[in-house]
C-alpha positions in Angstrom: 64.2 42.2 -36.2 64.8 39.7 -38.6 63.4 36.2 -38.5 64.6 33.1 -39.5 62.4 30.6 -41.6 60.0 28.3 -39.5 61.8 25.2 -41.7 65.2 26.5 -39.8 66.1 25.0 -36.4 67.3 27.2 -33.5 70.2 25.0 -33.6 72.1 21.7 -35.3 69.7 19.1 -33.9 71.4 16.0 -32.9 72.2 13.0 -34.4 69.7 10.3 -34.4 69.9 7.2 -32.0 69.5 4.1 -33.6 66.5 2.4 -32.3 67.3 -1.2 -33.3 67.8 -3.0 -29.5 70.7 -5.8 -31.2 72.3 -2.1 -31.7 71.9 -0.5 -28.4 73.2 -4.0 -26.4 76.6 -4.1 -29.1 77.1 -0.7 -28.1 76.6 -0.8 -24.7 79.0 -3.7 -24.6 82.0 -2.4 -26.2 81.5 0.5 -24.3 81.9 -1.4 -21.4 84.8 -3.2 -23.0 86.6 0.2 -23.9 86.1 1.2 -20.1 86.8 -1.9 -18.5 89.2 -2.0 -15.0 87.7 2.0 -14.2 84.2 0.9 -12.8 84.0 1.6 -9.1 83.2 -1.3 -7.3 79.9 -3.1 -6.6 78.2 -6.4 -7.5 78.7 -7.1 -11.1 78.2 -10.1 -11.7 75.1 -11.1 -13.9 72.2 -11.5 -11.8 68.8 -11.6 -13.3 67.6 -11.2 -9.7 69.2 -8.1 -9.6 67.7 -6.7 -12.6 64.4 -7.4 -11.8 64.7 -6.2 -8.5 66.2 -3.0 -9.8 62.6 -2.8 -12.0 60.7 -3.7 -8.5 61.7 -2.9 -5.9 64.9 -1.0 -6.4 65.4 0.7 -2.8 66.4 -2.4 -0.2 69.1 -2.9 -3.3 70.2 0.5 -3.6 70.5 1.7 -0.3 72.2 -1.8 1.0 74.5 -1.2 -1.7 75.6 2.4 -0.3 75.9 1.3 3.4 78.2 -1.5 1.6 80.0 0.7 -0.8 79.3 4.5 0.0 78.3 7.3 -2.3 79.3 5.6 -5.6 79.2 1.8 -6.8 79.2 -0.1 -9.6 76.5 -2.5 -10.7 75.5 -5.0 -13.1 71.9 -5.0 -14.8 71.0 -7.1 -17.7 74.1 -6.9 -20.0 76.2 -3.9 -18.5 77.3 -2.3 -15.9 75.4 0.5 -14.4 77.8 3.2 -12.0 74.8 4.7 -9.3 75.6 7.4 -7.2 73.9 8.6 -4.0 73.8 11.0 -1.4 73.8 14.9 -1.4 77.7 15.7 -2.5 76.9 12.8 -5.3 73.6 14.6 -6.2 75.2 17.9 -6.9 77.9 16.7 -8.3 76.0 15.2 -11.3 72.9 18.2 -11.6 75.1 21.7 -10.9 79.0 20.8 -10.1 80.2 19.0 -13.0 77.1 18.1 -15.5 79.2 18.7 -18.3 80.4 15.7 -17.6 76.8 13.6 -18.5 75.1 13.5 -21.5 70.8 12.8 -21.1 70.6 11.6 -24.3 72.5 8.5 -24.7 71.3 7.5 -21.4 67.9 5.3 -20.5 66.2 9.0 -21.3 66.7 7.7 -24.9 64.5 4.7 -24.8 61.8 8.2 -24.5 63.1 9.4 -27.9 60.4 7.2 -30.4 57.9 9.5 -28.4 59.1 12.3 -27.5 61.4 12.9 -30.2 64.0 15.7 -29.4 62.7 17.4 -26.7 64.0 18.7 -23.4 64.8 15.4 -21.7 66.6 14.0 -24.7 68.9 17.0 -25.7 71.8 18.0 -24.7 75.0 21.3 -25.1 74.0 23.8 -27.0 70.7 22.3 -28.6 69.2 22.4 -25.3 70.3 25.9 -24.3 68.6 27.2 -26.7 65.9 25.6 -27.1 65.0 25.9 -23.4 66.0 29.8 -24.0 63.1 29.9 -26.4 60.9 28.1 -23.8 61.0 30.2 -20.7 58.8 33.1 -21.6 56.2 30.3 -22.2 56.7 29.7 -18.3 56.8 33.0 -17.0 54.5 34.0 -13.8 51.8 35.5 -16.6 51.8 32.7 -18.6 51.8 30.5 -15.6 48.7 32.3 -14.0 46.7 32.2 -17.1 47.2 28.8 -16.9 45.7 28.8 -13.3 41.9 29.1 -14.9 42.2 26.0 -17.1 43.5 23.8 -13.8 40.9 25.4 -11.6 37.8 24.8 -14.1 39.1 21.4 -14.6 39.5 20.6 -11.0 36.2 22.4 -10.2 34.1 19.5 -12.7 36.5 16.9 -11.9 35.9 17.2 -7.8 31.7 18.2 -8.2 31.5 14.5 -10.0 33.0 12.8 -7.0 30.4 11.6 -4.7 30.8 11.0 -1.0 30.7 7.4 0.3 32.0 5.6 -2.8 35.2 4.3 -3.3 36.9 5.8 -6.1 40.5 4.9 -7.2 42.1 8.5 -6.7 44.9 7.5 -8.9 43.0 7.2 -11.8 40.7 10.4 -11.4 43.7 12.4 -11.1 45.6 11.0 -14.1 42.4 11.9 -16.1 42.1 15.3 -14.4 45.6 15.9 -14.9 45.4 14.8 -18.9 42.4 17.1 -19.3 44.4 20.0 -17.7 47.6 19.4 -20.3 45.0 19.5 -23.0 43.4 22.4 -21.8 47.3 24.4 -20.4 49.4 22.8 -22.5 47.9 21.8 -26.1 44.8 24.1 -26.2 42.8 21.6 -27.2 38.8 21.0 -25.8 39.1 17.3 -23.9 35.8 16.7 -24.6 36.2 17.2 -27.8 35.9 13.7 -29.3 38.1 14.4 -33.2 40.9 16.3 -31.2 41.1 16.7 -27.8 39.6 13.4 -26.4 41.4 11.5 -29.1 45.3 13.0 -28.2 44.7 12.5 -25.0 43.4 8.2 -25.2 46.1 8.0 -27.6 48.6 9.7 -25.3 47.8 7.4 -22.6 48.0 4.6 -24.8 51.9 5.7 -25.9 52.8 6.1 -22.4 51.7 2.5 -21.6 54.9 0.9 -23.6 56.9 2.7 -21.0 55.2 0.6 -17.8 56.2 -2.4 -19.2 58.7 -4.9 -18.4 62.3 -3.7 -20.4 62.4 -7.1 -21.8 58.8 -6.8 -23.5 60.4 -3.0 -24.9 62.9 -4.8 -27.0 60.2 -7.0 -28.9 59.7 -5.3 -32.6 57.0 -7.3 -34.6 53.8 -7.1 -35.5 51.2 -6.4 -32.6 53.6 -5.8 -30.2 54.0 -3.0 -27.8 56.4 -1.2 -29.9 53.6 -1.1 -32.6 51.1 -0.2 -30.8 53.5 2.9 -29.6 54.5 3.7 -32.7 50.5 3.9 -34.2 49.7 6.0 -31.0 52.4 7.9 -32.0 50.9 8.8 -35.5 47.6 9.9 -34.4 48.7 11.7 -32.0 51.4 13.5 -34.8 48.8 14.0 -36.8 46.8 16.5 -34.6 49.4 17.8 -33.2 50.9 19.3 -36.4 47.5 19.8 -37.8 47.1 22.3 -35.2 50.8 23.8 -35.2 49.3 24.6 -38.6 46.4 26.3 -37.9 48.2 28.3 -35.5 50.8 29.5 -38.2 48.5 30.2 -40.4 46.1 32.2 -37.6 47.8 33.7 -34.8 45.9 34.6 -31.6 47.6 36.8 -29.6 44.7 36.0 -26.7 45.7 32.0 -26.7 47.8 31.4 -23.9 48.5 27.6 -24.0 51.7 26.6 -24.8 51.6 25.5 -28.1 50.5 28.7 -29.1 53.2 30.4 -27.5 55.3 28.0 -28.7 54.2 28.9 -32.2 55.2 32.5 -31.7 58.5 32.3 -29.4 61.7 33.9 -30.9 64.9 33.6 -29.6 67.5 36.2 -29.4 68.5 36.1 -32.8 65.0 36.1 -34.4 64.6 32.5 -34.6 61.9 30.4 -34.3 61.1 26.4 -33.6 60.4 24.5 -36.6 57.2 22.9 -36.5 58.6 18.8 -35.9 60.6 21.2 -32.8 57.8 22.3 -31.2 56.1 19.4 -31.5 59.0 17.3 -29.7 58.8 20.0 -26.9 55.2 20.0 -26.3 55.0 15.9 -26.4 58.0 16.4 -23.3 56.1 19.0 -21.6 53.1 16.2 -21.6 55.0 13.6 -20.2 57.1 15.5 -17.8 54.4 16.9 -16.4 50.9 14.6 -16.5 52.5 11.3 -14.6 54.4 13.3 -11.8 51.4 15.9 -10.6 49.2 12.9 -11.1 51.8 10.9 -8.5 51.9 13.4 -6.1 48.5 14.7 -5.6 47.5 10.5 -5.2 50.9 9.9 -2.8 49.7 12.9 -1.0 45.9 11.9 -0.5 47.4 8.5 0.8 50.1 10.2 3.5 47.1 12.7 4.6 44.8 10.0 5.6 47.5 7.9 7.2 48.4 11.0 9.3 45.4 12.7 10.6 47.1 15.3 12.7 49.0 16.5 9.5 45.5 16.8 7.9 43.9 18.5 10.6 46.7 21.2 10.5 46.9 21.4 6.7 43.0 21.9 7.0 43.1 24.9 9.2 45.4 26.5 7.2 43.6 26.3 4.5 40.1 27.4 6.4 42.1 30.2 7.9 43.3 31.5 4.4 41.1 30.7 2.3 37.6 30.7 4.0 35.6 28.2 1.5 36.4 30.2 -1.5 38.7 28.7 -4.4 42.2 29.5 -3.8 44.5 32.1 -5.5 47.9 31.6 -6.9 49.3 34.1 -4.3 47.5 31.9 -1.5 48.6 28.9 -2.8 52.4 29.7 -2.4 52.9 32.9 0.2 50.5 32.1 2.5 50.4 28.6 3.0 53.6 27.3 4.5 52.3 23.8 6.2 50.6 22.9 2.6 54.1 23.8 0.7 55.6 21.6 4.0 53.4 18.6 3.2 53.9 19.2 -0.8 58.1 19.0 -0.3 57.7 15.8 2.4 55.4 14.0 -0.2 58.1 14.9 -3.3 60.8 13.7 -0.3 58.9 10.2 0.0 58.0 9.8 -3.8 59.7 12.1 -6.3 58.0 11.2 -9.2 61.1 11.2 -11.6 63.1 9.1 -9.0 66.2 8.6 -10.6 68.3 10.7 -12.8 69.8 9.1 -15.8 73.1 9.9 -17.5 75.6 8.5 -19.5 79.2 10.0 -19.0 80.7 11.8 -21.9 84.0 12.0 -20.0 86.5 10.0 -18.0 86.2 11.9 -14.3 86.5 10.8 -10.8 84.2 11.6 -7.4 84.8 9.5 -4.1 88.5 8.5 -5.0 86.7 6.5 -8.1 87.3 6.7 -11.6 84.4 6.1 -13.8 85.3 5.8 -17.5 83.6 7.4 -20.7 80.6 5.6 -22.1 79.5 4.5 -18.6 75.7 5.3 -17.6 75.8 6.5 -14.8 72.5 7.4 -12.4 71.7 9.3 -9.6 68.6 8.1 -7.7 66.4 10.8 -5.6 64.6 8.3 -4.5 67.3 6.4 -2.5 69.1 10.0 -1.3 66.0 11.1 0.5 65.7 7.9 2.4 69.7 8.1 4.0 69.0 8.4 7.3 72.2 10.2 8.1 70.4 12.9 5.7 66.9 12.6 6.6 66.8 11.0 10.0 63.4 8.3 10.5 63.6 8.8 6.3 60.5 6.3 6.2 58.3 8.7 8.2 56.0 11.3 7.0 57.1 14.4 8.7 56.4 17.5 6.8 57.4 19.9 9.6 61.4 18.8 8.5 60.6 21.3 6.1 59.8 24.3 7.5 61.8 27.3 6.5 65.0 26.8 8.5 65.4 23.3 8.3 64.7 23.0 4.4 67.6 26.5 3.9 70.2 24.0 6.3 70.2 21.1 4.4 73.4 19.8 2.3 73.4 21.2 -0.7 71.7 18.2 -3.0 70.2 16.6 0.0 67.1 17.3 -1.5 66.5 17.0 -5.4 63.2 16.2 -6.3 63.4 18.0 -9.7 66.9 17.4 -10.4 69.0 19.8 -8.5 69.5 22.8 -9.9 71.5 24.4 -12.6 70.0 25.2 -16.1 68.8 21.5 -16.2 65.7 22.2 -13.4 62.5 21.4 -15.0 61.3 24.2 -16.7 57.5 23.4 -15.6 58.5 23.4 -12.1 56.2 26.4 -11.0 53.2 24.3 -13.5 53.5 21.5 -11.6 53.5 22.8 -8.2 50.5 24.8 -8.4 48.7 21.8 -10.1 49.3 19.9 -7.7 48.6 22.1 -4.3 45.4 23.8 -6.1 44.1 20.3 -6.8 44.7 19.0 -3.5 43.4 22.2 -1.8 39.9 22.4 -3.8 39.3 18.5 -3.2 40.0 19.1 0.5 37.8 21.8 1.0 34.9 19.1 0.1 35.7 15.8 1.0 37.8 13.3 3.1 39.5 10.0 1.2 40.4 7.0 3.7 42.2 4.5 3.6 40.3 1.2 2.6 41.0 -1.0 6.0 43.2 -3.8 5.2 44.7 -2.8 1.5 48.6 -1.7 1.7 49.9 0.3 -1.3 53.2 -0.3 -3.8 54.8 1.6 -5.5 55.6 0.6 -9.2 58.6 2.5 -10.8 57.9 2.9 -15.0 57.4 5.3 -15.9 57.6 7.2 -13.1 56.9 6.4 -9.3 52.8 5.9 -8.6 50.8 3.3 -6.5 50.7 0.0 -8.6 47.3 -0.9 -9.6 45.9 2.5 -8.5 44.9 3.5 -4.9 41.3 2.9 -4.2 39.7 5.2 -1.4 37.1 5.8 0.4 35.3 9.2 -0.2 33.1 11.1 2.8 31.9 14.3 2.6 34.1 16.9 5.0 32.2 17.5 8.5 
């Protein structure tokens, strides 16, 4: 078969967005102005209350909002008008009914681009298809399950350093864990080892801090301000990154099975192959997609579990009765575990890490007798579906057992979306991220206990993605 050149894209990448904020606000505006008298309705007036409280504490806002306007409403945030829409028939209509109505990139997932570049998040028509075309035999069960070994040596070190009776903020050892698994599954690279490894992964860290950060801070551009310090994180990380696309090129290894190698190698139908700025936008998206939300989920699901003792009692006698001490399998971990994949979906119910689902509509169309015009961002929020209560009844419980078998196969199609519906936009590291997050949790339970610290209550923050603000300390004992 013939290849193409490794300079030649799969595809016409797309054009790039200008990243000049005085830009993005003039656009924004006479977009607005070209749409004007087709917004459904809602509060838009400017309100800087509102926008901060859309930054902070977004669900009393949201969810008022739907019992006030139903499934779709209108709403004004800093200097334009945001159209939200909620519920399961809203849900699927955005992710599988009628996406070609939304574009990703023009929406807030553009503010990723000056890291992530063109990646999966920030792509859209046929650029994406094939690119994510490429991708999947990178995400394969084989691939997957080699994988497994990097997450469960990790784990393995990261749990034997944990010591019982200490307090230890289980947010924070889990987003390190995490980063040294997406070195290790994802990059190839040794964490620990300090010109490569250990230096992507501070520097990673340090990117992703711009996106925590109030939006007004984002927009500042001079010297020594975030923006700077993202783009210099940026660099360093490019640098090794590439480097090591390089070496790869120049020395394939048909026994690596991270993903940048397979990356490397991956052809498409016609022969071609990612250029090397491609694959390095792809794996930089892989990295964020998937380090902040296992990190969120494992820490969301340590906090439900000691909140709800029964819960852990049951999920702990599944796991003795399956696994019997020993280090759990792949197969284990998602055909014979039911009440751990239970507690997994009621956690991603409570806190789905990528909460809300940003899009900006390419075309005029109409849901809920509304018409929403072209140009309009439009969002669907995950977060504020799985709390209806007409949907979800007690929504603010933790009840895993609403997903058992039969009640998870009769709910409304898009009632539950945690990794954005379906369709041929599901996240592609899906399977990655689920068996991160229930072999972590497994192997940490088989050892220990983490309580609740009497007296502290937890918050969520929402930027990047959903996780405890400030961390979640805990209280670590060793398991009678």
């Amino acid at each position: 078969m013939a290849t193409v050149d490794s300079t030649t894209p799969v595809a016409q990448r797309p054009p790039q967005m200008s990243a000049n904020p005085v830009r993005r606000v003039a656009d924004d505006l006479a977009a607005e102005w070209r749409g004007r008298g087709s917004y459904p309705p809602g509060p838009t007036n400017f309100s800087i209350a509102r926008t901060r409280q859309i930054a902070h504490d977004p669900l009393p806002l949201l969810l008022g909002a739907y019992e006030e306007y139903g499934q779709i409403f209108g709403m004004r945030l800093l200097h334009t008008k945001v159209v939200f829409m909620l519920g399961p028939e809203a849900n699927h209509f955005v992710t599988v009914g009628h996406p070609e109505n939304f574009h990703w990139r023009e929406s807030s997932f553009g503010d990723l681009i000056p890291l992530l570049g063109d990646g999966l998040l920030t792509i859209d028509d046929g650029y994406h298809d094939r690119a994510r075309a490429i991708m999947l035999p990178a995400f394969h069960r084989e691939q997957v399950e080699a994988s497994t070994a990097a997450m469960r040596a990790e784990a393995e070190v990261a749990i034997a350093a944990l010591r019982p009776n200490t307090v230890v903020d289980v947010y924070a050892w889990m987003r390190k864990l995490a980063m040294r698994i997406a070195m290790r599954a994802l990059l190839g690279l040794d964490p620990d080892d300090a010109g490569k490894g250990a230096v992507a992964a501070e520097r990673f860290e340090q990117a992703l801090g711009f996106f925590g950060i109030d939006y007004a801070l984002r927009l500042v551009r001079g010297p020594g301000s975030p923006w700077r310090r993202l783009l210099a994180a940026r660099a360093v990380l490019d640098r090794i990154v590439y480097a090591e696309i390089a070496r790869r090129r120049a020395a394939p290894d048909d026994g690596r099975r991270d993903i940048l190698s397979l990356l490397v190698e991956a052809r498409g139908e016609r022969g071609e192959r990612f250029t090397d700025s491609e694959i390095r936008d792809q794996v930089m998206t892989l990295m964020f997609a998937g380090h902040d939300t296992s990190t969120s989920t494992v820490t969301f699901a340590l906090y439900e579990l000691a909140h709800h003792p029964d819960a852990l009692a049951r999920l702990c006698e599944e796991q003795d009765r399956v696994l019997g001490g020993e280090a759990p399998t792949i197969g284990q971990l998602e055909k014979e575990m039911p009440y751990l994949e239970m507690v997994v979906d009621e956690v991603l119910r409570l806190y789905p890490p990528a909460w809300i689902g940003p899009r900006r509509a390419v075309r005029d169309f109409e849901f809920g007798g509304c018409r929403v015009p072209r140009g309009a961002y439009v969002n669907y929020v995950s977060w504020a579906s799985h709390r209806i209560p007409e949907v979800f009844p007690e929504p603010e419980a933790f009840v895993p057992e609403r997903f058992t078998r039969e009640r998870k196969a009769a709910l409304p199609r898009g009632a539950y979306v945690p990794f954005g519906g379906g369709g041929k936009r599901v996240c592609i590291g899906k399977r990655f991220g689920q068996i991160e997050v229930k072999l972590v949790t497994t192997m940490l339970l088989q050892r220990l206990r983490a309580d609740a610290l009497p007296g502290r209550t937890m918050t969520v923050r929402q930027m990047p993605t959903l996780s405890p603000r400030g961390g979640l300390p805990m209280r670590l004992r060793a398991r009678a």
